[in-house]
C-alpha positions in Angstrom: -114.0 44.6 5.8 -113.8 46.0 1.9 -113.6 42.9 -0.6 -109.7 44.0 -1.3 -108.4 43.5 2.0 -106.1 40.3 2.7 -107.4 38.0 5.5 -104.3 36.8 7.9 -104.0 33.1 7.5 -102.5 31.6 10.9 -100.4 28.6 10.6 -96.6 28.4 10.9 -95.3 28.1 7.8 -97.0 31.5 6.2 -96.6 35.1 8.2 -93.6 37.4 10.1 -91.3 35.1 12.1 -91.2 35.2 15.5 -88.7 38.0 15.8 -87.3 36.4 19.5 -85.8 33.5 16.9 -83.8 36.1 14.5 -81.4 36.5 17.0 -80.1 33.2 17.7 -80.4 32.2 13.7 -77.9 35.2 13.2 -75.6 33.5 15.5 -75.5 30.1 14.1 -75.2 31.0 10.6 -71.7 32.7 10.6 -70.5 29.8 12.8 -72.0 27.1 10.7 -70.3 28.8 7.8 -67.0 28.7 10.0 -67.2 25.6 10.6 -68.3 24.7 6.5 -64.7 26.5 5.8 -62.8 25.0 8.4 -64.0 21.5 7.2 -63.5 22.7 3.3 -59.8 24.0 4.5 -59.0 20.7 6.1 -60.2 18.9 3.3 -57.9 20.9 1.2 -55.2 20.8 3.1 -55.2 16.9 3.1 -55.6 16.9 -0.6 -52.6 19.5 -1.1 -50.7 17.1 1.1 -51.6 14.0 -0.1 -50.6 16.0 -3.9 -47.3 17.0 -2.8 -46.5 13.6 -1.6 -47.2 12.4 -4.5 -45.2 14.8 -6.3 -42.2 13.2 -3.7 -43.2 10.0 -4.3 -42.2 11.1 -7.9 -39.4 13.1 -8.0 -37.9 10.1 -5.7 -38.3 7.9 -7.7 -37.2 9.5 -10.7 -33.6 10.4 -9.0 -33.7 7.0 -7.9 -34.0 5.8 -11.6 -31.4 8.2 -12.3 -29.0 7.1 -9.7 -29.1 3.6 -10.8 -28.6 4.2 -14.7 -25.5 5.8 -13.9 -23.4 3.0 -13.3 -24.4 1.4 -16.6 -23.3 4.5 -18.4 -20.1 4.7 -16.6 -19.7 0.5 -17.8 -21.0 1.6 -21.4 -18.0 4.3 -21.7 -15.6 2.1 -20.0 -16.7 -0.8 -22.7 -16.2 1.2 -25.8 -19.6 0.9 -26.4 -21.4 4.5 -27.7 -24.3 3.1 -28.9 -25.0 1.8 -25.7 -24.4 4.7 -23.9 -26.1 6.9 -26.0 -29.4 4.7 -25.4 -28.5 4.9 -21.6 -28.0 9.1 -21.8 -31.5 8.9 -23.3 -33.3 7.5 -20.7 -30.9 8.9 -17.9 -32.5 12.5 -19.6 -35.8 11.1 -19.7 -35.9 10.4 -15.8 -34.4 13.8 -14.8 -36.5 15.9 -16.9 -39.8 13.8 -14.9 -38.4 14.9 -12.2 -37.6 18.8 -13.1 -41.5 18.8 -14.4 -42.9 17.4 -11.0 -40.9 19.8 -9.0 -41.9 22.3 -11.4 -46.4 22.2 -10.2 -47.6 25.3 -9.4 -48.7 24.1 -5.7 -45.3 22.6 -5.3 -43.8 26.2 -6.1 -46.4 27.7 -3.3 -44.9 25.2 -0.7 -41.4 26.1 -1.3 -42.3 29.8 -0.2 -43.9 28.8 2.8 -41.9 30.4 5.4 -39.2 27.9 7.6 -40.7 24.3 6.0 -41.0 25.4 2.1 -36.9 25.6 2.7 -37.3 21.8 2.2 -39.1 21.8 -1.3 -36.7 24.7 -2.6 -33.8 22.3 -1.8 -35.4 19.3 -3.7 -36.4 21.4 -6.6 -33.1 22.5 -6.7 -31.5 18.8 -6.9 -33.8 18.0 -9.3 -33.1 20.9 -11.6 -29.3 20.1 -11.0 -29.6 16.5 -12.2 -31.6 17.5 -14.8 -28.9 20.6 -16.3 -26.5 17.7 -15.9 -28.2 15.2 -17.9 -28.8 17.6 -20.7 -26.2 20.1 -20.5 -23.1 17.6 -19.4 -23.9 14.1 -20.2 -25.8 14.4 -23.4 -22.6 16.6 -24.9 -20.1 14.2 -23.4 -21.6 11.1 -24.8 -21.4 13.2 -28.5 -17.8 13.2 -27.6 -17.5 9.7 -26.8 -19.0 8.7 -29.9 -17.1 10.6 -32.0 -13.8 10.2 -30.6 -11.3 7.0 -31.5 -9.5 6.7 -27.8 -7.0 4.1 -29.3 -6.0 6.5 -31.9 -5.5 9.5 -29.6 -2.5 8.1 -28.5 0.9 9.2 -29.5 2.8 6.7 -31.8 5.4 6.3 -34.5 2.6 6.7 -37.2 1.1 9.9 -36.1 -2.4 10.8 -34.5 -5.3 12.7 -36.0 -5.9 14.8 -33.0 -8.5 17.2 -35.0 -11.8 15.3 -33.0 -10.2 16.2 -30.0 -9.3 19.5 -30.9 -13.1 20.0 -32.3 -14.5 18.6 -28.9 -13.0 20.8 -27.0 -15.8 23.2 -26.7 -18.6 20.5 -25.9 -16.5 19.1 -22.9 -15.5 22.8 -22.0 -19.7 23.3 -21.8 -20.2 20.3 -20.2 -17.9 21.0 -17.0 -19.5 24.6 -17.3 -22.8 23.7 -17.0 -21.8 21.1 -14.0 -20.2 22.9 -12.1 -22.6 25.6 -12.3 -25.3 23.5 -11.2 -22.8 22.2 -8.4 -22.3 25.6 -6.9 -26.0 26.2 -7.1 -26.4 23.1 -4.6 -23.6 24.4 -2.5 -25.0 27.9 -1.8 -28.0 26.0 -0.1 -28.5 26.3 3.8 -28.9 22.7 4.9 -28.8 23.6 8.5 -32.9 23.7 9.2 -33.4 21.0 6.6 -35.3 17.7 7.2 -33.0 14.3 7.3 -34.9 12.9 4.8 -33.9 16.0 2.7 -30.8 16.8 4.1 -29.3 14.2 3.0 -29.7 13.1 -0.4 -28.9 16.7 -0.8 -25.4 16.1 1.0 -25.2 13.2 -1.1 -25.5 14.9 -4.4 -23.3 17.6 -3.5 -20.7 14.9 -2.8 -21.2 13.5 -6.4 -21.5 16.8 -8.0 -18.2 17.6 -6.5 -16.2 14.8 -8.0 -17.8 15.0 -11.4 -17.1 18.8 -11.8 -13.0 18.0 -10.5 -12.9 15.0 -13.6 -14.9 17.1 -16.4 -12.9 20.2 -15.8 -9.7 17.8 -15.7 -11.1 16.6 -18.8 -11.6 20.3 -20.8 -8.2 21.2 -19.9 -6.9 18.0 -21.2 -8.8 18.4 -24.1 -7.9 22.1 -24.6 -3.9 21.6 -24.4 -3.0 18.5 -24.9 -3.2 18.8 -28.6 -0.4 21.6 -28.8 1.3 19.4 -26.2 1.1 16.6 -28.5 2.5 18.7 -31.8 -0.8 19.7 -33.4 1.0 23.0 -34.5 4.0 22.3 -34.9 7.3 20.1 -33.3 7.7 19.9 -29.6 10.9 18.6 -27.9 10.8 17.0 -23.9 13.5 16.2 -22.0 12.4 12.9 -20.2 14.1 12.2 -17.0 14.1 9.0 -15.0 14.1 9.1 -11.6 16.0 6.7 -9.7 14.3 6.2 -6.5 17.3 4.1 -4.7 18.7 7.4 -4.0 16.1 9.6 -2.9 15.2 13.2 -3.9 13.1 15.0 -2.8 10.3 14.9 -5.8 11.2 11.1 -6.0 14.6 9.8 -7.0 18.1 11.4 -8.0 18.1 11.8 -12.3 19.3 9.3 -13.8 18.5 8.4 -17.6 18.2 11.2 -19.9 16.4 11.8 -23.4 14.7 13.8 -25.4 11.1 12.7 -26.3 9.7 14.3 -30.0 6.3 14.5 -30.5 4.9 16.0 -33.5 1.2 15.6 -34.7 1.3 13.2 -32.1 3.8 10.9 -33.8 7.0 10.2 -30.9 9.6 9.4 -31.4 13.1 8.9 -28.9 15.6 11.3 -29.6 19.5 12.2 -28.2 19.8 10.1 -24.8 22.5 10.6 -22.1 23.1 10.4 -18.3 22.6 12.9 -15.9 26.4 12.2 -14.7 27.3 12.5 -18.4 26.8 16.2 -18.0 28.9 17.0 -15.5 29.0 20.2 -13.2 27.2 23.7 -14.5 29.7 26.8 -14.4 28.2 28.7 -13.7 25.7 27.3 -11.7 21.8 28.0 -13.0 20.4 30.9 -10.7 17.7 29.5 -8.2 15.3 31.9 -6.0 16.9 32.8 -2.5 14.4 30.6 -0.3 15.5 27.4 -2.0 18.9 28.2 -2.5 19.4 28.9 1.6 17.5 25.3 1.9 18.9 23.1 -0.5 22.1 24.8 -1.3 23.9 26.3 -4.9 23.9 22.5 -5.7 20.2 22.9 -7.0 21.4 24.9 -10.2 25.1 22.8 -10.5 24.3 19.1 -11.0 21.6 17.8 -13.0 22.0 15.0 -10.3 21.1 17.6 -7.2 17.6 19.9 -9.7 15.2 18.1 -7.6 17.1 18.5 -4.2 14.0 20.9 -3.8 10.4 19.6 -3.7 9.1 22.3 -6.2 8.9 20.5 -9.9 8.4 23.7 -11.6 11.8 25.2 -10.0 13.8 21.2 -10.5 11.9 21.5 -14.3 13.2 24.7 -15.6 16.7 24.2 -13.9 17.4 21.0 -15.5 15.8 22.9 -18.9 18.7 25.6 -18.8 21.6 22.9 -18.2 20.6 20.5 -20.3 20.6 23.4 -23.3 23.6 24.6 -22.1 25.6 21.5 -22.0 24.4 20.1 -25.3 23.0 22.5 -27.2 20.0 21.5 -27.9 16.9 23.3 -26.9 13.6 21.5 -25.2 10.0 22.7 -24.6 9.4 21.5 -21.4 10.1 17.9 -19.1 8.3 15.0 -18.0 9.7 12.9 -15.0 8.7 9.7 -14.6 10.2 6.9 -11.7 10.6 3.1 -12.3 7.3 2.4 -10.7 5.6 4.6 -12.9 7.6 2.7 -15.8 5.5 -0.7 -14.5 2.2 1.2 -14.5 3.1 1.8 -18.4 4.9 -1.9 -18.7 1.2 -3.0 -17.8 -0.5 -1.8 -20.1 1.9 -2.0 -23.0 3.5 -5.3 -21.6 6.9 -6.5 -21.5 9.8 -5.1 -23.0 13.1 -7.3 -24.2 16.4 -5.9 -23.6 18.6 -6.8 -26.6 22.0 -4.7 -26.2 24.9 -7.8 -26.3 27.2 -5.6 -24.2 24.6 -5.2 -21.6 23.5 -8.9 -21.6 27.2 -9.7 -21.7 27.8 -7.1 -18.0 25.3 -8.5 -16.9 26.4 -12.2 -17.1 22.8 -13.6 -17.1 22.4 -11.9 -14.0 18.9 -9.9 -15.0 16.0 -10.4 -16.8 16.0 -10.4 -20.6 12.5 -9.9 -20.7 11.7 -6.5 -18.3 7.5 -6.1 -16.9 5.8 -4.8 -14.8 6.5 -7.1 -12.1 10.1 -6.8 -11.5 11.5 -3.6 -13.5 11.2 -1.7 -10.1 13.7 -3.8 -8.4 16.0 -4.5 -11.9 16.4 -0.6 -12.1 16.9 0.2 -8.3 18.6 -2.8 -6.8 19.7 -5.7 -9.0 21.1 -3.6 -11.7 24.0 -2.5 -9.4 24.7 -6.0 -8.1 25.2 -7.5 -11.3 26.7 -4.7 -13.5 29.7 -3.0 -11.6 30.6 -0.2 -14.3 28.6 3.0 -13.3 28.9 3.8 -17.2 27.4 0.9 -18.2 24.5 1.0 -15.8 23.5 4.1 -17.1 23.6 2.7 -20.3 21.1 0.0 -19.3 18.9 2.9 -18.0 18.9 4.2 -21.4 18.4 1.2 -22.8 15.7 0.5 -21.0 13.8 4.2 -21.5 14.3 2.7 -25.1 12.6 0.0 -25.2 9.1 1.3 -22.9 9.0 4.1 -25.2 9.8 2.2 -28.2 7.2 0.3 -27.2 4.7 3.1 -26.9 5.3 4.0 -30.1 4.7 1.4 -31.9 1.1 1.3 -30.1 1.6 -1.7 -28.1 -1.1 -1.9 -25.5 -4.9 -0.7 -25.0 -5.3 2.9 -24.3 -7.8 2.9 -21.7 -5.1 1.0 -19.7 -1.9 3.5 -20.8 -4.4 6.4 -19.9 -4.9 4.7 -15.9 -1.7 3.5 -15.6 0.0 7.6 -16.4 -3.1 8.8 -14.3 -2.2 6.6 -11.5 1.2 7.7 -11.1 0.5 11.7 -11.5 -1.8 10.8 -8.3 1.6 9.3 -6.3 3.8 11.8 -7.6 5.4 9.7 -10.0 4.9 11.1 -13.3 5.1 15.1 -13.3 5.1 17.6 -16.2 6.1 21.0 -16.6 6.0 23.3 -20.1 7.6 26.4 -20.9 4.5 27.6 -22.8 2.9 29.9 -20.0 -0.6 29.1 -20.9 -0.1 25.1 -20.9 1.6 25.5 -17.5 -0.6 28.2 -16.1 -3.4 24.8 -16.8 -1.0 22.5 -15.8 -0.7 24.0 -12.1 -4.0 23.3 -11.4 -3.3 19.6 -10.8 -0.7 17.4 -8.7 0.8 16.6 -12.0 2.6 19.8 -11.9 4.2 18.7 -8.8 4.3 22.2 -7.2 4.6 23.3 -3.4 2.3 26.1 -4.0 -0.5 27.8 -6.3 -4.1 26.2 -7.3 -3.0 22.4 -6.9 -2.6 23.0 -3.2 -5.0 22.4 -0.4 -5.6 25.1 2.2 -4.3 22.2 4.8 -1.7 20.7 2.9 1.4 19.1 4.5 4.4 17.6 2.6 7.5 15.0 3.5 10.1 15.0 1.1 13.3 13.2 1.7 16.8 14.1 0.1 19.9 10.7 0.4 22.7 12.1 2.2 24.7 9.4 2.3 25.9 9.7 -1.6 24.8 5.7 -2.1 22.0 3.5 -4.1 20.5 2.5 0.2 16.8 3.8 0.1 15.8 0.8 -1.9 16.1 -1.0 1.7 14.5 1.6 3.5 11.1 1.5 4.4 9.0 4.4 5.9 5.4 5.7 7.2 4.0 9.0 7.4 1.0 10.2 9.4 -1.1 13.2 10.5 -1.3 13.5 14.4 -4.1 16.3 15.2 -3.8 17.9 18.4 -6.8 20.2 20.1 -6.4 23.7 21.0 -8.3 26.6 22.8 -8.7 28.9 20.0 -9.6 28.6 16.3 -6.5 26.6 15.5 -4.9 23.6 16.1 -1.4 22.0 16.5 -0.4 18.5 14.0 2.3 16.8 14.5 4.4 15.2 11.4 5.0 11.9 12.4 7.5 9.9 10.0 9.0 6.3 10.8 11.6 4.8 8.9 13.3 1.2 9.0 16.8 0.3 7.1 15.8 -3.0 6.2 19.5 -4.1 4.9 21.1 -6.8 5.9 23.1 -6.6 9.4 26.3 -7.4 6.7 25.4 -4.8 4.4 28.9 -3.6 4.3 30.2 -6.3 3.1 27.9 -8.3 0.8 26.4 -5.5 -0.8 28.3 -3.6 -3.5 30.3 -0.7 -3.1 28.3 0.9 -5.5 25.5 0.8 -3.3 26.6 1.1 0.1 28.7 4.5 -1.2 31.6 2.5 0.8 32.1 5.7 3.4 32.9 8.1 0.9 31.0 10.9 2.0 31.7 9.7 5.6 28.8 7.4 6.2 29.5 4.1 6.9 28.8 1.6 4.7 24.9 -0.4 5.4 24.1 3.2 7.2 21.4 5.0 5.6 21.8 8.9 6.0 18.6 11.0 5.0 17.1 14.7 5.1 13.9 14.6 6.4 11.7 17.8 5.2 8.3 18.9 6.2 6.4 21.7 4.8 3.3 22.8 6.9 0.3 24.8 5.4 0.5 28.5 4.4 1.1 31.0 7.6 1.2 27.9 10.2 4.3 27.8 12.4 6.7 25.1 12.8 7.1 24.9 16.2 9.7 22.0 17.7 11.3 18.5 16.0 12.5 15.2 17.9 13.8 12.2 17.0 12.3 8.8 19.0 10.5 11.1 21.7 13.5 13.6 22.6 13.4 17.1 21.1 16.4 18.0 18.8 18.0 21.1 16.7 16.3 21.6 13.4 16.9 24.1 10.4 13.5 25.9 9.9 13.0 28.1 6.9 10.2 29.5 4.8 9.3 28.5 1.3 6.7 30.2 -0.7 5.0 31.3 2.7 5.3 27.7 3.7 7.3 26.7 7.0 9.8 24.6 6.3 11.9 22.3 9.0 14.5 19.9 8.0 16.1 17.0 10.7 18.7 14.9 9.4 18.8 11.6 10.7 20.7 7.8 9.9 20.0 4.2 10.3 22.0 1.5 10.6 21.1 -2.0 9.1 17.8 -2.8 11.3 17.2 0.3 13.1 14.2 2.4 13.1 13.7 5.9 14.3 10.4 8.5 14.3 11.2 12.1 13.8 8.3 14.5 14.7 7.8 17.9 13.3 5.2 20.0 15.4 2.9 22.7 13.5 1.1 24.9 14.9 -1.7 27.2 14.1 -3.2 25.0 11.3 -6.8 25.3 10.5 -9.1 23.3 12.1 -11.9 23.4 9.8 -10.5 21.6 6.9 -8.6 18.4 6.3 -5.2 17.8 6.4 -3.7 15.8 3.8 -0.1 14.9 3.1 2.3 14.6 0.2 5.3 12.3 0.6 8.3 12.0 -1.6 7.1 9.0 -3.7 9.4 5.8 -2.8 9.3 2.0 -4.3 6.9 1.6 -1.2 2.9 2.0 -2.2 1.7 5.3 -1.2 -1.2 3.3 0.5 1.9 1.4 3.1 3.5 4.7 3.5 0.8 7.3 4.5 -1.5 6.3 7.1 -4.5 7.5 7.9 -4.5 11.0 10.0 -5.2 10.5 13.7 -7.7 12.9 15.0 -7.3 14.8 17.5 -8.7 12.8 20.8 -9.9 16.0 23.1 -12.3 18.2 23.2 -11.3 22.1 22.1 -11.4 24.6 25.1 -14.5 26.9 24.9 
């Protein structure tokens, strides 16, 4: 062996390996490595978990912090307190944009995109983004507003208003309802059907909310949008102010009674030419009404200022009475406001009471009334006790007067808080009781959006929308003492639609000797042929848009009715009377209504609380056919 060759060494940690082991070494290490990954994947997987509970854990609590700050804002703004609710926006931002961030990780965004589950962390990133566009995009210019804006002096009064802040903060409360209700129609186009409860939810929750602040801010940009030229900010506007008299019912409320025209010109008011709607006498001729409303409520709707709202349409009863009152005195008006003694209290309470000081009326009145007139007994002063204790028909419409007088002198003078003036007049555009029409198209085309408008038909009415509107036929002062309910039966069906019954109750609540010891004046005395203590009344429903009116009783047995169609409504009237202490229930049947939305109800507003006169809808108690 030469010097240069290697010598094997034996031992087993030098030399070849035993080439029967490769084989099973080659097996082990890919499943070792397997097994290495599946352990590494596991241990990511718990740590991605445990990090996007985490990030819940955040964004929950965030929204949480949120939710609870908003009452305090809502008590700052309610307080007159800006300061405060500026410091409150600030932290209300701070809380939502936490939240918007968290949602925001990048391994949050990869579990949203996981297919069926991530459906769950799209939705909460999208409630979070949503409260946080709110915060800053509608709250933050909102409270800008509120700080810059004097609420008491935005009020119309004898002295004038400076309504350039509200003019200039238009456009932030425009944005504001903008970015709101964006954000709510982003939450609405989610699918909540394959949603987790714990998701689904809070999601339904905040769609809820959302929903009711977009309605009040885009309330509020219109208001702030119109009402300045509606107030006089460029230039004089004239109003005919009517009071409805709701002893004798009509179908938007109560038959006309006190007349006047109310001036408003860079928002100083003040009470012009007054008169009765009697005082005018009969139109000749009569003010053309559409065909459809003619054939229901007769020629009388365009004759008598009395008989404008014989229809339940404010818009048609508005620009009626705007043509006769022109024609009969000359004086031209830009639009009409209605409002109804119980509206009159919701204004008393908040300015407080009012004195009446005319010596002829204290004198017809023989101490009989009040001197001092609030919003505890004007209702039954101007509806009942005015007729017992002053018989001339002249001179109780010169106490109506009188009294339109004194609430508005009232006004004027800036008696009251605003905050309360501005819930009292919102409170009785929800019941019906204060309505406004203008005959500037672009203020009315705003004003039909809401109930103020008192329309049968356009954008302020739901898709299942009934109504029960009641006209006096008995020519008397009698629906003071009559006292009525009106509910929603559902009924199930075999298709897509469903039936509802209209169900109405009414009670004359007179004395038995109501012939006798009430006036003349009231009981109408049989002059139209009813006799004296009966109450006579036109009950009308109105169903939803292309339903079907289908039958009508009275206390369970089926009777004649006049059906008609009004603006694509169907229309059925029953007529009906009550003696003192008798009750009856007329029923209207519809068919094909909807089944997927709500029904709701409008009733001709009464001296009754709308909460004692519509119930609550009865649902339907069977199941639907398959």
């Amino acid at each position: 062996m030469s010097d240069d060759q290697e010598t094997p060494v034996d031992g087993p940690h030098v030399g070849k390996a035993d080439p029967s082991q490769r084989p099973l070494m080659s097996r082990r290490r890919p499943w070792a490595t397997a097994a290495l990954c599946l352990v590494v994947a596991a241990i990511l997987s718990i740590a991605a978990v445990v990090w996007l509970g985490s990030r819940a854990t955040i964004i929950k609590t965030e929204l949480e912090a949120t939710s609870q700050l908003l009452p305090e804002l809502k008590g700052n703004i309610a307080a007159g307190k800006p300061q405060e609710a500026r410091a409150t926006a600030t932290q209300l931002r701070a809380h939502t944009a936490a939240a918007r961030d968290t949602a925001g990780d990048a391994l949050w965004s990869l579990a949203a995109a996981v297919p069926w589950f991530g459906a769950n962390f799209s939705a909460i990133t999208e409630v979070a983004r949503s409260a946080d566009d709110v915060a800053t995009l509608g709250v933050d210019p909102l409270v800008n507003v509120f700080e810059s804006l004097n609420w008491e002096s935005l009020l119309p009064s004898s002295g004038g208003t400076n309504l350039g802040p509200l003019q200039q903060a238009a456009p932030s409360v425009s944005s504001a309802a903008h970015a709101v209700r964006a954000s709510s129609e982003r939450l609405n186009a989610i699918d909540a059907s394959g949603l987790i409860p714990q998701v689904a939810e809070p999601l339904a929750r905040a769609r809820e909310q959302l929903e009711a602040v977009t309605g009040a801010l885009d309330a509020a940009a219109d208001a702030a949008r119109t009402a300045p030229g509606m107030l006089g900010a460029g230039g004089h506007r004239s109003y005919l102010l009517m009071i409805q008299n709701n002893a004798e019912a009509r179908a938007s409320g109560g038959i006309p009674g006190a007349l006047a025209v109310l001036r408003l010109e860079n928002g100083k008011m003040t009470l012009g030419a007054q008169g009765s709607a009697a005082g005018l006498g009969a139109m000749s001729p009569v003010v053309s009404v559409d065909a459809e409303q003619q054939q229901i409520y007769s020629a009388r709707l365009g004759e008598y200022m009395q008989d404008v709202n014989l229809t339940p349409d404010f818009p048609t009863a508005a620009t009626t009475a705007q043509a006769i009152w022109e024609k009969k005195t000359g004086q031209p008006v830009d639009g009409v406001i209605s409002l109804d003694p119980v509206a009159l209290s919701y204004i008393l309470a908040a300015t407080g009471p009012v004195r009446i000081t005319n010596p002829e009326l204290i004198a017809a009145a023989r101490g009989g009334l009040p001197a001092e007139l609030n919003a505890k007994n004007v209702v039954k002063t101007l509806v009942s006790d005015v007729y017992a204790k002053i018989a001339s028909p002249e001179l109780q419409d010169v106490y109506f007067a009188d009294v339109a007088k004194e609430v508005f002198g009232a006004l004027s003078a800036g008696n009251g808080e605003a905050k309360g003036l501005l819930k009292g007049i919102g409170r009785g555009a929800e019941e019906g009781r204060v309505l406004l029409w203008s005959a500037t198209t672009s203020e009315q085309d705003v004003i039909a959006n809401y109930p103020l408008s008192g329309a049968i038909s356009g954008p302020s009415i739901s898709p299942a929308q009934f109504g029960v509107y009641l006209n006096d036929g008995t020519g008397a002062k009698m629906d003071y003492y009559v006292k009525r309910t009106v509910q929603l039966v559902q009924e199930c069906s075999g298709d897509d639609y469903g039936q509802t019954k209209v169900r109405v109750t009414s009670t004359n609540t007179a004395p038995a000797d109501a012939a006798t010891s009430l006036p003349a004046y009231v009981t109408g005395d049989g002059i139209f042929g009813i006799a004296p203590g009966t109450v006579q009344t036109n009950v009308i429903a109105y169903g939803p848009v292309q339903a079907q009116i289908e039958t009508a009783s009275v206390d369970g047995q089926k009777v004649g009715f006049a059906a008609h169609q009004h603006a694509n409504r169907p229309v059925g009237t029953v007529t009906v009377t009550l003696a003192p202490g008798q009750s009856n229930t007329v029923e209207f049947t519809f068919d094909k209504i909807i089944q997927h939305t709500e029904p709701t109800v409008v009733v001709t507003p009464t001296v009754q609380a709308v909460k004692d006169v519509v119930l609550a809808a009865k649902p339907a108690d069977c199941v639907p056919a398959k």
